[in-house]
C-alpha positions in Angstrom: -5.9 -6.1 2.9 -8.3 -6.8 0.2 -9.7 -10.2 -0.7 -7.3 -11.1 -3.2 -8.2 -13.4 -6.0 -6.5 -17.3 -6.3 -3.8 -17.2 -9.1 -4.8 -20.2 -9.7 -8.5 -19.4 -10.7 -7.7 -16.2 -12.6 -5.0 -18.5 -14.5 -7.5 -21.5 -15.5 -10.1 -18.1 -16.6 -7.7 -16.3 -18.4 -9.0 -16.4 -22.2 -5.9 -17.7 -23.6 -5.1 -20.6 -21.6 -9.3 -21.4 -22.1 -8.9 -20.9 -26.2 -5.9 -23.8 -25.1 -8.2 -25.7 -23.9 -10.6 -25.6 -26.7 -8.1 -26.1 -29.0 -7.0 -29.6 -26.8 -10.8 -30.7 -26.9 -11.2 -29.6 -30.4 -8.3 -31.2 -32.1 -8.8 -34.6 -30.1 -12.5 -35.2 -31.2 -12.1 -34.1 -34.7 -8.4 -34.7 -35.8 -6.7 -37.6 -33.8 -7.5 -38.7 -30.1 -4.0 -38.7 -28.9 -3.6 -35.0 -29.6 -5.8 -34.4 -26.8 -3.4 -35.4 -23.8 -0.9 -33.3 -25.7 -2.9 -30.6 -25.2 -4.3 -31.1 -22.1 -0.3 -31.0 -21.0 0.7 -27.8 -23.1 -2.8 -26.3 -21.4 -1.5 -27.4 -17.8 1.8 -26.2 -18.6 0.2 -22.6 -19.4 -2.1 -22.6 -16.3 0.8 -23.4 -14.2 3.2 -20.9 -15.4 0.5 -18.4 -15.5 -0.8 -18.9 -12.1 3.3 -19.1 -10.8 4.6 -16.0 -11.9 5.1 -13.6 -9.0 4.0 -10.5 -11.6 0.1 -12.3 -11.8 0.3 -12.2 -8.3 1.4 -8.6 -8.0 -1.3 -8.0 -10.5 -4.3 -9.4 -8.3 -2.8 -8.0 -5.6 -3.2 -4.2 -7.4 -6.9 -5.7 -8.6 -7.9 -6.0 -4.8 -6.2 -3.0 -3.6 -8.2 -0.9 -6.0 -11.4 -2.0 -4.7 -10.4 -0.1 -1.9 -8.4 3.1 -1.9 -7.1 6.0 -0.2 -7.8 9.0 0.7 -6.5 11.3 -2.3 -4.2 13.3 -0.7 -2.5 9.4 0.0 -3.6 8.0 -2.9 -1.0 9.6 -5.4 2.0 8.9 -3.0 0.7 4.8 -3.0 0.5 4.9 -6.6 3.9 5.5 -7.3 4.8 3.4 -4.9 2.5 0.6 -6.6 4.6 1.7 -10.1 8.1 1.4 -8.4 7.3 -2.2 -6.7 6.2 -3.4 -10.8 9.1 -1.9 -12.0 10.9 -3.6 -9.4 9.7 -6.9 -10.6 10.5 -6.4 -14.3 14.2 -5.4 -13.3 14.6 -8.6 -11.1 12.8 -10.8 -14.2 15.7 -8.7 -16.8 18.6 -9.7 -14.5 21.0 -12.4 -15.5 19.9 -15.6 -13.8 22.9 -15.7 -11.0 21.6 -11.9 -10.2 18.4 -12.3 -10.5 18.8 -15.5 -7.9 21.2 -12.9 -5.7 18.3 -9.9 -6.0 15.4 -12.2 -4.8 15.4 -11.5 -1.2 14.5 -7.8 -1.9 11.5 -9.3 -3.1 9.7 -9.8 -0.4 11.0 -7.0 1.8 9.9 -4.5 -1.1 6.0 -6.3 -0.8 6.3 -5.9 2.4 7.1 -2.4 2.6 4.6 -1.4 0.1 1.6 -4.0 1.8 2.8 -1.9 4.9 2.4 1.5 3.6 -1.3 0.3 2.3 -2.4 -1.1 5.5 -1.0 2.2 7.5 -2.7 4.3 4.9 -6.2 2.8 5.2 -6.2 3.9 9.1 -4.8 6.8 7.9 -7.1 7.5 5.6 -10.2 6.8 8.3 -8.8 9.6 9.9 -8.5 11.7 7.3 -11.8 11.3 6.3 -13.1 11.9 9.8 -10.7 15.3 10.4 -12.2 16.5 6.6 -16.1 15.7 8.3 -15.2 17.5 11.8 -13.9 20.2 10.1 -16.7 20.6 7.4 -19.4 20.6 10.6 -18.2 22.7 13.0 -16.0 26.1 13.0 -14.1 25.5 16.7 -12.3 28.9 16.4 -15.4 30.8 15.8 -17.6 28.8 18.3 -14.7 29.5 21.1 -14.5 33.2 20.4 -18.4 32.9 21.1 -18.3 31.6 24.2 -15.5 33.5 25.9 -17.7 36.4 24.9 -20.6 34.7 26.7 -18.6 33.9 29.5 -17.7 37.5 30.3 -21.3 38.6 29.7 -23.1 36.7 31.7 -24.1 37.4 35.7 -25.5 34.1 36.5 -22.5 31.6 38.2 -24.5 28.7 36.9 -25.1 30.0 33.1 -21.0 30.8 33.4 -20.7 27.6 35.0 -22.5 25.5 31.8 -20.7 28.0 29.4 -17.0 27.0 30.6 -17.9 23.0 30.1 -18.9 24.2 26.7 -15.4 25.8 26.3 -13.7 22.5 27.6 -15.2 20.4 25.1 -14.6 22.9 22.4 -10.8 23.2 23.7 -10.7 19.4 23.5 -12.2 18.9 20.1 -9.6 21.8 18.9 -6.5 19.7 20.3 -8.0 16.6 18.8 -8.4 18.3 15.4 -4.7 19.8 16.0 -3.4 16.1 17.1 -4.8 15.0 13.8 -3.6 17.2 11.7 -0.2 16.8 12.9 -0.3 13.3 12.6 -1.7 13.3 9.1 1.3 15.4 8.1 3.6 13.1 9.2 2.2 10.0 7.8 2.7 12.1 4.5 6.2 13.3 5.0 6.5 9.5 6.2 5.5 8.4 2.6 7.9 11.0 0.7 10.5 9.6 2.6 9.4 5.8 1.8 9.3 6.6 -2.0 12.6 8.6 -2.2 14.2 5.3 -0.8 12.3 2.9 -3.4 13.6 4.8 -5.8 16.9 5.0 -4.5 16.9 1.1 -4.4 15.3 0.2 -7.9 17.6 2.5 -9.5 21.0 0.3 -8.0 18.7 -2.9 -8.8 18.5 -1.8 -12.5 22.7 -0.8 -12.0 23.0 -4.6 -10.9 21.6 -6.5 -13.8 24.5 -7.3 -15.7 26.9 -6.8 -12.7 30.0 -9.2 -13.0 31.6 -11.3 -10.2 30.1 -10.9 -6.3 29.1 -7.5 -6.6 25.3 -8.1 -6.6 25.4 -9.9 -3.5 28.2 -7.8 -1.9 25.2 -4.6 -2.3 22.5 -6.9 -1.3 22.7 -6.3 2.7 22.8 -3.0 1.9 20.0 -2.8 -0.2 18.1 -4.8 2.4 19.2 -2.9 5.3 17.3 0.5 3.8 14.1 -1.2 2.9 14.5 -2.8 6.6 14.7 0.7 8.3 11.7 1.9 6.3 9.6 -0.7 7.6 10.8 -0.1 11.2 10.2 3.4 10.8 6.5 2.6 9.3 6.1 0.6 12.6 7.7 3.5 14.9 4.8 5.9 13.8 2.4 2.9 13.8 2.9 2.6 17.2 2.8 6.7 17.9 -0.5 7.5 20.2 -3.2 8.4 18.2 -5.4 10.5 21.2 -4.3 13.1 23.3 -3.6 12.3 26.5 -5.6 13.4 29.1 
């Protein structure tokens, strides 16, 4: 994960709660002293709210995250996923207050997911980006056609010999690219199936807002339980082998 940036600093430098300030300094040296502390106490108020609300920290945490991205063919996946995990904070902030209280604990399974999904898809994207270079440098089909027509041209045992541990490796690198490629895929069928569910689960969040009596928290295992399974799946293919095995 990215460095990500103090609340608390990017609350006491936002250029509002600074003009605050100002004004807190201003008015007590050139109206009346004692509407200085006042101030000074709205300011702090400001900073404090500011630096609390969990949506500046999503914020930063987006800030950071796009210092450092994805591969592309990743990238547009994680950024609707980035859009459903704000809009996800806006419908818990528009629920009633005993829903919105009942709806919290998705909170911090739906970071979680999401922070998963990013960390996943920077090792992903390593690999990506190594596949797209192998592939770009070499043609393995071509270079394997070559050889078998050396092979069964040449005479000399050791020239035949030297050609076949040519083949190997080529036959090796071709699995490896295959193993990659396959892997690749899934990681991106793996996000399809991450962002169908988001969806899924904002969409009864938004249902909930105004929902009477114990129905949010009668949905809210539920609702936990399918964020839950796409983390463990996240961590099943984590855990897949990533070389062939020899």
């Amino acid at each position: 994960m990215p460095e990500l940036r103090s609340p608390w600093v990017a609350a006491l430098v936002n250029p509002l709660n600074l003009a605050m300030l100002g004004l807190a300094v201003g008015a007590g040296l050139l109206s009346a002293w004692w509407l200085f502390p006042i101030g000074l106490v709205l300011w702090a108020v400001m900073v404090s709210a500011q630096a609390l609300d969990p949506r500046q920290r999503l914020a930063l945490t987006f800030e950071a995250r796009g210092n450092a991205g994805l591969a592309q063919r990743f990238q547009t996946y994680f950024d609707r996923l980035e859009r459903l995990q704000a809009a996800f904070y806006r419908s818990l902030a528009e629920a009633s207050g005993r829903n919105r209280r009942r709806l919290e604990p998705l909170r911090g399974e739906v970071d979680g997911l999401v922070e998963q999904v990013y960390e996943l898809g920077q090792r992903m994207t390593a690999l990506e980006n190594q596949r797209l270079v192998e592939q770009a440098n070499a043609d393995t089909q071509q270079d394997l056609v070559r050889i078998n027509e050396l092979i069964a041209a040449s005479n000399d045992a050791m020239a035949k010999r030297e050609y076949e541990q040519s083949r190997q490796s080529l036959e090796q690198r071709q699995t490896e690219l295959q193993r990659s490629a396959l892997q690749l895929d899934r990681f991106e069928a793996l996000l399809t199936s991450v962002r169908q569910e988001l969806e899924r689960v904002q969409t009864e969040v938004v249902g909930l807002h105004a929902a009477r009596g114990n129905e949010a928290e009668q949905k809210l295992p539920a609702l936990l339980k399918a964020i839950q399974q796409e983390r463990s799946d996240l961590t099943a293919f984590d855990q897949l082998p990533t070389q062939p095995s020899s």
